[in-house]
C-alpha positions as CSV (number, residue, x, y, z in Angstrom):
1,X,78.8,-107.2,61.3
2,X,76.0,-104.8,62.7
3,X,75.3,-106.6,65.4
4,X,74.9,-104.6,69.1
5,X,76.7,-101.7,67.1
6,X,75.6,-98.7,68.9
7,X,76.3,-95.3,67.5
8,X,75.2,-91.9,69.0
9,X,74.6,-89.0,66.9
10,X,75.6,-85.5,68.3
11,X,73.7,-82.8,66.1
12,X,72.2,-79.1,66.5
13,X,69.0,-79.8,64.4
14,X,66.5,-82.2,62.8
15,X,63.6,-83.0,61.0
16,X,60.3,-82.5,62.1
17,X,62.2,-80.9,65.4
18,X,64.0,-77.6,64.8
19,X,65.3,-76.6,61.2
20,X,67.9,-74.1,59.4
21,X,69.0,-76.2,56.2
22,X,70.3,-79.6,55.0
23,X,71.7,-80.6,58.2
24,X,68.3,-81.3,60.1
25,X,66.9,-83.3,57.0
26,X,70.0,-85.5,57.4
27,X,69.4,-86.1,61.2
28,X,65.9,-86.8,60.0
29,X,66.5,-89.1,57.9
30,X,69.6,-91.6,58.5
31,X,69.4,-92.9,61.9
32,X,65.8,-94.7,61.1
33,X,67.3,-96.0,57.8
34,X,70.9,-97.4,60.0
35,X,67.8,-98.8,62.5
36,X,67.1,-100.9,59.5
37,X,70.3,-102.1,59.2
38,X,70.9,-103.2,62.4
39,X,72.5,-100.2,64.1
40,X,71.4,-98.9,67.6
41,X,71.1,-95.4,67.1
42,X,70.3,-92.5,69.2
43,X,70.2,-89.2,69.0
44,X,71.2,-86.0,71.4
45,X,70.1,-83.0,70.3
46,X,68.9,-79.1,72.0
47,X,65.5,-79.0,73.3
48,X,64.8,-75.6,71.8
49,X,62.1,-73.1,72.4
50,X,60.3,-74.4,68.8
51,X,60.4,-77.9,69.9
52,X,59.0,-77.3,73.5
53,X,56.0,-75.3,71.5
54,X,55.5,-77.7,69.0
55,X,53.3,-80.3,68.0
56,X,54.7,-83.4,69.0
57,X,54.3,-84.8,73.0
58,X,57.0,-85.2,74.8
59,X,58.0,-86.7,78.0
60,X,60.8,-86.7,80.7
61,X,63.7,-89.3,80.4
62,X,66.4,-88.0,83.2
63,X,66.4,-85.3,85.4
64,X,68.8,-82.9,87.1
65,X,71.9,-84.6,85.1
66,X,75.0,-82.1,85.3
67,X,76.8,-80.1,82.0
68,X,79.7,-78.3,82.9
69,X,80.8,-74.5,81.7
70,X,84.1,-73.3,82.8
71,X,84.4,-76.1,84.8
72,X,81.0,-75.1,86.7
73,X,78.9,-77.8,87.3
74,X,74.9,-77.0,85.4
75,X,71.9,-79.2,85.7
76,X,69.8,-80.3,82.9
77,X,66.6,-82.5,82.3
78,X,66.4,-85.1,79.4
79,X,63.0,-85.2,77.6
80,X,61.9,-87.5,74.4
81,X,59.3,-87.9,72.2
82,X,56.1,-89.7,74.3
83,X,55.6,-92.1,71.2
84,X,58.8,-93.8,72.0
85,X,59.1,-94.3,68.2
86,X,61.7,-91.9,67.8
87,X,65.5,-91.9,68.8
88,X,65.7,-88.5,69.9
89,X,66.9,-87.3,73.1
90,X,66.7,-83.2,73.8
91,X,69.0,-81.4,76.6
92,X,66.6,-79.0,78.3
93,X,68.1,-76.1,79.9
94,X,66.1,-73.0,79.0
95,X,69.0,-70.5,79.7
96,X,71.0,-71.4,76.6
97,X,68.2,-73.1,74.5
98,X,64.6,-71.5,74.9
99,X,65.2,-68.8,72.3
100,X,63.2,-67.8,68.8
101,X,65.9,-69.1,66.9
102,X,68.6,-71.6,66.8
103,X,71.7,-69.7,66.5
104,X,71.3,-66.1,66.4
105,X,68.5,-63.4,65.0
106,X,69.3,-61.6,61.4
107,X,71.1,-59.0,62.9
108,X,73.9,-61.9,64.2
109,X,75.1,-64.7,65.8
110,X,73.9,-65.1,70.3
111,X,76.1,-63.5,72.1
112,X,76.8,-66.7,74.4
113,X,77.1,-69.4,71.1
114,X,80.3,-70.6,73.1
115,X,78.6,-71.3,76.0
116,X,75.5,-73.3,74.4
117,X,77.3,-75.6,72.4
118,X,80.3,-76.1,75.2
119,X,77.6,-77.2,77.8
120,X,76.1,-78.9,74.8
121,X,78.9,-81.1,73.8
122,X,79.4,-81.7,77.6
123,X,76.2,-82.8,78.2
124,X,77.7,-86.4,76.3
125,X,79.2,-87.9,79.0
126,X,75.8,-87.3,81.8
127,X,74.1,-88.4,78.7
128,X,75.5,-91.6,78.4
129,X,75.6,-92.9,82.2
130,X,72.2,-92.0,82.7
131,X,70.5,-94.2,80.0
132,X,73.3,-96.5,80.5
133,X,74.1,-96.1,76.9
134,X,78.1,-97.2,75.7
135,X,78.5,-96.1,71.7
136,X,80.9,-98.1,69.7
137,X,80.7,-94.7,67.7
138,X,79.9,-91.2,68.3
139,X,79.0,-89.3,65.4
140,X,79.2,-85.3,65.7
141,X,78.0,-83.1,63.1
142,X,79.6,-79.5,62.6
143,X,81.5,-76.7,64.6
144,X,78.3,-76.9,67.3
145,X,79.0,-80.8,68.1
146,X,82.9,-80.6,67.6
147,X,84.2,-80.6,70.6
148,X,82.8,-83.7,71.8
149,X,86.0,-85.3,69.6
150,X,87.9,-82.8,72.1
151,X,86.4,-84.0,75.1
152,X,86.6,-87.2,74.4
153,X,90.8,-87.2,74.1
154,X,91.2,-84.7,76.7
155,X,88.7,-85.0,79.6
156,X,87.0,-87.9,79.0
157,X,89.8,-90.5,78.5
158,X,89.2,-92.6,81.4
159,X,85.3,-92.7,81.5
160,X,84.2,-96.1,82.0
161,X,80.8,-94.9,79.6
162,X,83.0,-93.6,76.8
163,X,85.4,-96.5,76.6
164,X,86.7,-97.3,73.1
165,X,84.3,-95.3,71.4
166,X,85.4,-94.1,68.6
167,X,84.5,-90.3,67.0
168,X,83.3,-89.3,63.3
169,X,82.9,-85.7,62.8
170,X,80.8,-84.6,59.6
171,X,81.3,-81.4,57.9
172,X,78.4,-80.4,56.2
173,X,79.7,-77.0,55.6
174,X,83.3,-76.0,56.3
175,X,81.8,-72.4,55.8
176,X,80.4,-72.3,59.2
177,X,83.0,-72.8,61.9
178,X,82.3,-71.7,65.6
179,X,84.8,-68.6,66.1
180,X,85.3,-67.1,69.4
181,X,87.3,-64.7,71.6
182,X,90.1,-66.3,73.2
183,X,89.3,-64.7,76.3
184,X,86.6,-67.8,76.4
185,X,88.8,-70.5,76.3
186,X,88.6,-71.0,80.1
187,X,84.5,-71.5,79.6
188,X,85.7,-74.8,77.8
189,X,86.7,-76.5,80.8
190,X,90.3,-77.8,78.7
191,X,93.3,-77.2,79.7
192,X,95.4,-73.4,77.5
193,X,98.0,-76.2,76.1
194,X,95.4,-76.7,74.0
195,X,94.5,-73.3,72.8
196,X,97.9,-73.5,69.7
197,X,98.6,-74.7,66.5
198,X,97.7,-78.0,66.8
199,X,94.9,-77.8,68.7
200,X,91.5,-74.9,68.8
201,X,93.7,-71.7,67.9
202,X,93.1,-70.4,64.1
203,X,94.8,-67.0,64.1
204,X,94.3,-66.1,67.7
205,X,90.4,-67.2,68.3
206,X,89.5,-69.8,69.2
207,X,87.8,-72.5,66.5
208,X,85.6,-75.4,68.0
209,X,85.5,-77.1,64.3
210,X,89.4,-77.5,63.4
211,X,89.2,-78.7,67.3
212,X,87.2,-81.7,65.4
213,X,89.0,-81.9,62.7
214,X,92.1,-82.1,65.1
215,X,90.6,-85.0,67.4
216,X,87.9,-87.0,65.3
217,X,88.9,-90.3,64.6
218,X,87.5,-89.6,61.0
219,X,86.5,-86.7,59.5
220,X,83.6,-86.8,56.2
221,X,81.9,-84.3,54.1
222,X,78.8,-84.8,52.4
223,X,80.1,-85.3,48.9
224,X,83.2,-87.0,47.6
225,X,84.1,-84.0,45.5
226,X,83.3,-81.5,48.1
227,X,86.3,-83.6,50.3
228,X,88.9,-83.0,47.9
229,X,87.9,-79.3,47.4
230,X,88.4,-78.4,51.2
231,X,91.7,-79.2,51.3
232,X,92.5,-76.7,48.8
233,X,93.3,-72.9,48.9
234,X,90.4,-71.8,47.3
235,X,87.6,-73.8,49.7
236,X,89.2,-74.3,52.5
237,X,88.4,-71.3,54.3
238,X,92.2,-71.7,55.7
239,X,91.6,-75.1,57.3
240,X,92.6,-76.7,54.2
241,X,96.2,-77.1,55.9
242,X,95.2,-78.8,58.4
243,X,92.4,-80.8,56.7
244,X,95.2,-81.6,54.2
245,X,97.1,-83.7,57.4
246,X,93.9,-85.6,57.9
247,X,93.8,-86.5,54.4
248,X,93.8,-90.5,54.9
249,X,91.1,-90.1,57.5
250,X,88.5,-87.9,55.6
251,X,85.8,-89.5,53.2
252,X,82.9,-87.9,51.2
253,X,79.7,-89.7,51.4
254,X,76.2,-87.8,49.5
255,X,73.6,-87.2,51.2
256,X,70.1,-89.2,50.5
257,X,66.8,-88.4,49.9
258,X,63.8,-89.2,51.9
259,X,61.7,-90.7,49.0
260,X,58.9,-91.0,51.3
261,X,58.9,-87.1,51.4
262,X,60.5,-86.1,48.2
263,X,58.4,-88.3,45.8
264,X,55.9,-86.7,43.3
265,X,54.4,-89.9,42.8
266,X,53.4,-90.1,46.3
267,X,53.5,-86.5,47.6
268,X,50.8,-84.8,49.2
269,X,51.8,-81.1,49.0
270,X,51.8,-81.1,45.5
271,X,47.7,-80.8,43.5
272,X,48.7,-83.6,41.5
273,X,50.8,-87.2,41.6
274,X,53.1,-87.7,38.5
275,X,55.8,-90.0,37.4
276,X,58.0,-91.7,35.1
277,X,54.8,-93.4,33.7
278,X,52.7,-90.8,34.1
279,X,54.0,-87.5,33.3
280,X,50.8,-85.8,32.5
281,X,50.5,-84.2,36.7
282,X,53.3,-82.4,35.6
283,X,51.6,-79.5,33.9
284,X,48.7,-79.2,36.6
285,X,51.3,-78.7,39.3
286,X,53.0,-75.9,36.6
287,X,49.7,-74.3,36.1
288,X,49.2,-74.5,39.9
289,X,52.6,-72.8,40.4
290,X,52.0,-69.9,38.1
291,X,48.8,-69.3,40.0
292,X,50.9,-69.6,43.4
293,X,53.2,-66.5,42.3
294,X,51.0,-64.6,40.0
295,X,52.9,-65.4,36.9
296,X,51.0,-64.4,33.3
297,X,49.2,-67.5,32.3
298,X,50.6,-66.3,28.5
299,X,53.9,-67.3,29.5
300,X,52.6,-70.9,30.6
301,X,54.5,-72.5,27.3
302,X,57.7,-71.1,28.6
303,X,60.1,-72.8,30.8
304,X,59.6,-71.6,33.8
305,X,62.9,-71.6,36.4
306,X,62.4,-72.2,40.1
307,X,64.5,-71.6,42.8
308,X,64.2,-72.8,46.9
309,X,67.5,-71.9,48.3
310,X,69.2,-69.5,51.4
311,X,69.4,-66.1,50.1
312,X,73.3,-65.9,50.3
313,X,76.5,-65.1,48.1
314,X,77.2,-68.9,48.5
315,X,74.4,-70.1,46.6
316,X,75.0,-67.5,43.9
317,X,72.7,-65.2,44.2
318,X,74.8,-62.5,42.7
319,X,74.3,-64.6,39.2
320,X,71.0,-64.7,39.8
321,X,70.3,-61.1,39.9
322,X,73.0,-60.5,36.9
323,X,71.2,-62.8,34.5
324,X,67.3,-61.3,35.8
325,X,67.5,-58.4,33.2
326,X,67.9,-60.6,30.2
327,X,65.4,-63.8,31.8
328,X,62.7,-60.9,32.2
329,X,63.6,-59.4,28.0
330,X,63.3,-63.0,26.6
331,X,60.0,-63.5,28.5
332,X,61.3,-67.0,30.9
333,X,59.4,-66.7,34.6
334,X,61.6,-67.5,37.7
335,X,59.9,-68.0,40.8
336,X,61.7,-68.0,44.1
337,X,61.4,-69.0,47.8
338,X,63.6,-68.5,50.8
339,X,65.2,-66.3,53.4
340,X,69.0,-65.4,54.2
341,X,70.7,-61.9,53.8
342,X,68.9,-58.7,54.1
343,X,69.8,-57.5,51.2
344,X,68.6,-60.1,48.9
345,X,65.6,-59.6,50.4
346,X,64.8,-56.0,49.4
347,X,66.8,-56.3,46.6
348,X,64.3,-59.3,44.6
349,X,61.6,-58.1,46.5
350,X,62.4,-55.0,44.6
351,X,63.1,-56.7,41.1
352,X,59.5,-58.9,41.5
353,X,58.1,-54.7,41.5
354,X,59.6,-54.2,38.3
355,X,58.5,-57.6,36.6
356,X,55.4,-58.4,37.6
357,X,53.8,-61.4,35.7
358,X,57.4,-62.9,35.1
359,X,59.6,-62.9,38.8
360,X,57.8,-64.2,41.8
361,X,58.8,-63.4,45.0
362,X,58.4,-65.1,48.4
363,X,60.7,-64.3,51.2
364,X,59.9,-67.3,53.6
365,X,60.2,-70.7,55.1
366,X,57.1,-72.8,53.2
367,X,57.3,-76.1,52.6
368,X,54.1,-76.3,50.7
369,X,55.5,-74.2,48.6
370,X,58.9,-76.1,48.1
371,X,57.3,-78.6,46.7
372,X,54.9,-76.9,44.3
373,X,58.3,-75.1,42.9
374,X,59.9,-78.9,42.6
375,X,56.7,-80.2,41.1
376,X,55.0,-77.5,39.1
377,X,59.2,-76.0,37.4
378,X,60.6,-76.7,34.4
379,X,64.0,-76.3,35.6
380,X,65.5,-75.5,38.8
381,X,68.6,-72.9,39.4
382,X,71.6,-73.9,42.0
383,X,74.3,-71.7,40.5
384,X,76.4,-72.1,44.0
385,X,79.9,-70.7,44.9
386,X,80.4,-74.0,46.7
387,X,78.5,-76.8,47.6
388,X,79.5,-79.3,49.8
389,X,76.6,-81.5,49.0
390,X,73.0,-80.4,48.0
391,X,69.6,-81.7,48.3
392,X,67.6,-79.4,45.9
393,X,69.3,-81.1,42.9
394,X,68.7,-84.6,43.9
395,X,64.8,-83.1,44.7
396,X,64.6,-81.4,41.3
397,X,66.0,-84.6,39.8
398,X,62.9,-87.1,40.8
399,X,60.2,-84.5,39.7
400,X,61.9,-84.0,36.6
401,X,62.9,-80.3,36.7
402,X,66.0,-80.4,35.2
403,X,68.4,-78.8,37.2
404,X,71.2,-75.9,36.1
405,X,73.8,-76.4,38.4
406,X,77.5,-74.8,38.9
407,X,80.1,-77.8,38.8
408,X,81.1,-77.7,42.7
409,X,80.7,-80.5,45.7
410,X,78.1,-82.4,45.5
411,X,76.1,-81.0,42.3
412,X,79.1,-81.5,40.4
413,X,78.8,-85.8,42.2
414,X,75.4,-86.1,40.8
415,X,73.8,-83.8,38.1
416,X,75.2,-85.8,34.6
417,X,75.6,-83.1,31.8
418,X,73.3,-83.1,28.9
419,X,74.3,-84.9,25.5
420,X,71.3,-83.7,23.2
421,X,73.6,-85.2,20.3
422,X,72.7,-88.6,22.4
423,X,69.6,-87.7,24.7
424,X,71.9,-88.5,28.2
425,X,72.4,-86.6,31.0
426,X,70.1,-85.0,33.5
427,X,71.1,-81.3,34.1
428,X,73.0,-78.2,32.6
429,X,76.2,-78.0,34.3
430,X,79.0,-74.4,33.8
431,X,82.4,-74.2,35.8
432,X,83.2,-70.5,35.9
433,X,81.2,-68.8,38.5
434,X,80.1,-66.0,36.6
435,X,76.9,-64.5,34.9
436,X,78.4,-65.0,31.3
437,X,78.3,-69.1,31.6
438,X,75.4,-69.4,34.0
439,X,73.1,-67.8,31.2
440,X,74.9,-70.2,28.4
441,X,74.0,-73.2,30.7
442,X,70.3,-71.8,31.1
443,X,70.3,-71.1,27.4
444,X,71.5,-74.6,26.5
445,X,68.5,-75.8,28.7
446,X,66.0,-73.4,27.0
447,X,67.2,-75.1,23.3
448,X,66.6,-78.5,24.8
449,X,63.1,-77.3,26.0
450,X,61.8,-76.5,22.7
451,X,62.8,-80.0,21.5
452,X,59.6,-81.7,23.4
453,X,60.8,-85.3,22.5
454,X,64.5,-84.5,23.9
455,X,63.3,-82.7,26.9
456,X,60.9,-86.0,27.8
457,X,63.8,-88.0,27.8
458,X,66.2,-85.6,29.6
459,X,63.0,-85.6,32.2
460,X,63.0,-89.6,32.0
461,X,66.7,-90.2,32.7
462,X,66.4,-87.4,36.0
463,X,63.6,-89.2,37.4
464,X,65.2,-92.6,37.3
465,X,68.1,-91.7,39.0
466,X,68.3,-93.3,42.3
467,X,69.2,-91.2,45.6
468,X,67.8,-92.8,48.5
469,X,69.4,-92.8,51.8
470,X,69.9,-96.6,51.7
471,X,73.3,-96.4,49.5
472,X,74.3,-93.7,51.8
473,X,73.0,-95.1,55.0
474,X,75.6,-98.6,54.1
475,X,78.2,-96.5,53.2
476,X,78.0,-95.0,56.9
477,X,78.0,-98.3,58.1
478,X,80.5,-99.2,56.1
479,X,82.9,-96.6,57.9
480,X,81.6,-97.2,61.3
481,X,82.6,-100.6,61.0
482,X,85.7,-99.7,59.9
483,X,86.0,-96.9,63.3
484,X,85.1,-99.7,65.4
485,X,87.8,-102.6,63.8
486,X,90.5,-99.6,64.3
487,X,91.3,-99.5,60.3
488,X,90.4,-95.6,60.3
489,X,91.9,-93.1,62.3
């Protein structure tokens, strides 16, 4: 039953609100689509400096509500969206959240990270009494939401607002943890018992997602592969110990897609509509994307590769650059988008120099742009060290660019490997994360390319597939229910 189920989601970002990757397009996306299901939902989230400058009005819901910090009592105002259409809720206190950024500049992390997301996970409790809001569920996302689980066991147990709520914490990337200085711990207002083994200490710091993992109720990552892989050696960035004692609590669920957004046949970024039916838009948008990043219109009968990633070791990058030399010889255009490490950026900045016509270039947020590369691409590269779950793929896979994807996570749950022999499959899968199988995989895509009647139907089976956030939107009420019946956890 959905009925009166109220669940309250704890996050650091969302869609259209404040945005650093996959996480804000989740927020986005699946508390409207549990609304149609039946579920109460709302939503507490920062009220950073980007969403107090933006576009959309906002008005005052609670004022001069009380955080704590160390145990010191610190006011805060709650402000929504004016429309009233949206669940969002935003903790305003400019000292920890007015800021150019939401975690840190390039050259690292804010200095005060503990404090932010302390008094953020804190600011639960005021939260709660003030709109008179009880969740049957509280659902935390990553290290910066993780210690409401904490709170909840160990300061919160007798709070007539929190009572029997239950907590699920989702990873979306075990990669990103919230380490700190020990000397800290006192800012977290819990008692140094705490700070050991089987609590917040990971080799003498202090970690505020293992302090999740510890308390949740139920623990989930965004793909069931991605699940299993963190509770090994080799992905677990050495939680996989303790994730591994969890291990009857912890579920992989994908991540959906926004087909109101993601949708060639109905997007508006794109110059022109396509589909299953009507494949013809296709080329316009390529043409359109060649022009975008200056690419030789002699090349236009090529396939031309498209990339919209974070420029980091984690999403490969390395193979990228390894395989550029022999791209650039056999005359295949790559075009790529994004921002991350420095050094990426001079170093493809540097590498577009040396090829003009053939690599384009664009260090930056644009998600015009994003779309033209999904749209207007014949294939799309995701050659990722890990991947807990992906959203590029599932992108590339409804405009029919056929994505090339290491076997990890979540691109190893949903790209299907290519059969020519038998015209199935939507994508060009290799294990090994090295330069030597990457290029077989895009090679292998290249040979399907040339046969025009196989690559139509390798387009034709991507675009059918079916990755809206419904099916994952039930299968989070589906574990909710099971939270709130006390079969989990």
């Amino acid at each position: 039953m959905t009925d009166n189920l109220k669940v309250l989601m704890v996050a650091s970002e969302a869609v259209p609100f404040a945005k650093t990757g996959g996480l804000a397009d989740v927020i986005g996306a699946l508390p409207g689509v549990l609304k149609d299901l039946g579920v109460e939902v709302k939503v507490l989230m920062p009220y950073y400096g980007m969403i107090k400058q933006g576009k959309i009005p906002m008005t005052c819901a609670a004022e001069n509500l009380e955080g704590l910090v160390g145990g010191r009592p610190l006011s805060f105002n709650l402000v929504t969206p004016a429309a009233g259409e949206m669940p969002f809720y935003f903790v305003e206190r400019d000292e920890f959240y007015e800021r150019s950024q939401l975690y840190g500049k390039p050259t690292g992390d804010y200095f005060d990270n503990l404090e932010r997301f302390s008094f953020f996970s804190s600011t639960v409790l005021p939260f709660c009494r003030a709109l008179a809001f009880q969740p049957d569920i509280i659902h935390v996302h990553d290290w910066q939401a993780s210690l409401v689980p904490v709170y909840l066991n160990h300061r919160w147990q007798e709070e007539p607002a929190l009572a029997g709520a239950r907590t699920l914490l989702t990873i979306h990337n075990l990669g990103y943890q919230g380490l700190f200085d020990k000397d800290k711990f006192p800012l977290l207002g819990l008692d140094w018992s705490l700070f050991c083994m089987d609590g917040l200490e990971f080799y003498d710091r202090i970690n505020f997602l293992k302090g999740g993992i510890v308390c949740a109720h139920a623990i989930n990552t965004v793909s069931r592969t991605y699940s299993q892989e963190i509770q090994t050696s080799e992905h677990g960035f050495r939680l996989d110990g303790v994730l591994r004692t969890r291990a009857d609590a912890l579920f992989g669920i994908l991540n959906g897609v926004d087909y109101n957004i993601w949708n060639p046949e109905v997007d508006r970024l794109i110059p022109a509509n396509f589909g299953p039916d009507k494949l013809e838009g296709k080329a316009v948008n390529k043409r359109a994307l060649m022009e975008a990043f200056n690419l030789s219109p002699l090349l236009e009968q090529s396939p031309i590769l498209g990339v919209v990633s974070r420029l980091a070791d984690q999403k490969g990058f390395d193979l990228v650059v390894a395989v550029l030399p022999e791209l650039m010889a056999r005359d295949i255009p790559l075009v790529i988008l994004g921002t991350g490490e420095k050094h990426y950026h001079d170093l493809l900045t540097a590498e577009a120099r040396k090829y003009p016509g053939k690599l384009g270039v664009k260090i930056a947020f644009d998600d015009g742009l994003a779309h033209l590369i999904e749209a207007g691409a014949d294939m799309f590269l995701m050659p990722s060290r890990y991947e807990p779950g992906g959203l590029n793929q599932l992108y590339s896979l409804k405009y029919g660019t056929i994505p090339i994807v290491r076997a990890t996570g979540g691109l190893a749950d949903t790209v299907m490997p290519v059969d020519p022999a038998k015209g199935a499959g939507t994508g060009f899968l290799f294990v090994e994360p090295d330069a030597a199988h990457f290029i077989k995989a895009i090679n292998a895509a290249a040979a399907a390319f040339a046969d025009k009647a196989l690559w139509r139907k390798i387009m034709l089976n991507a675009m059918t597939q079916d990755f809206s956030w419904e099916s994952s939107a039930k299968s989070y009420l589906n574990l909710y229910q099971r939270l709130a019946a006390g079969e989990v956890g």
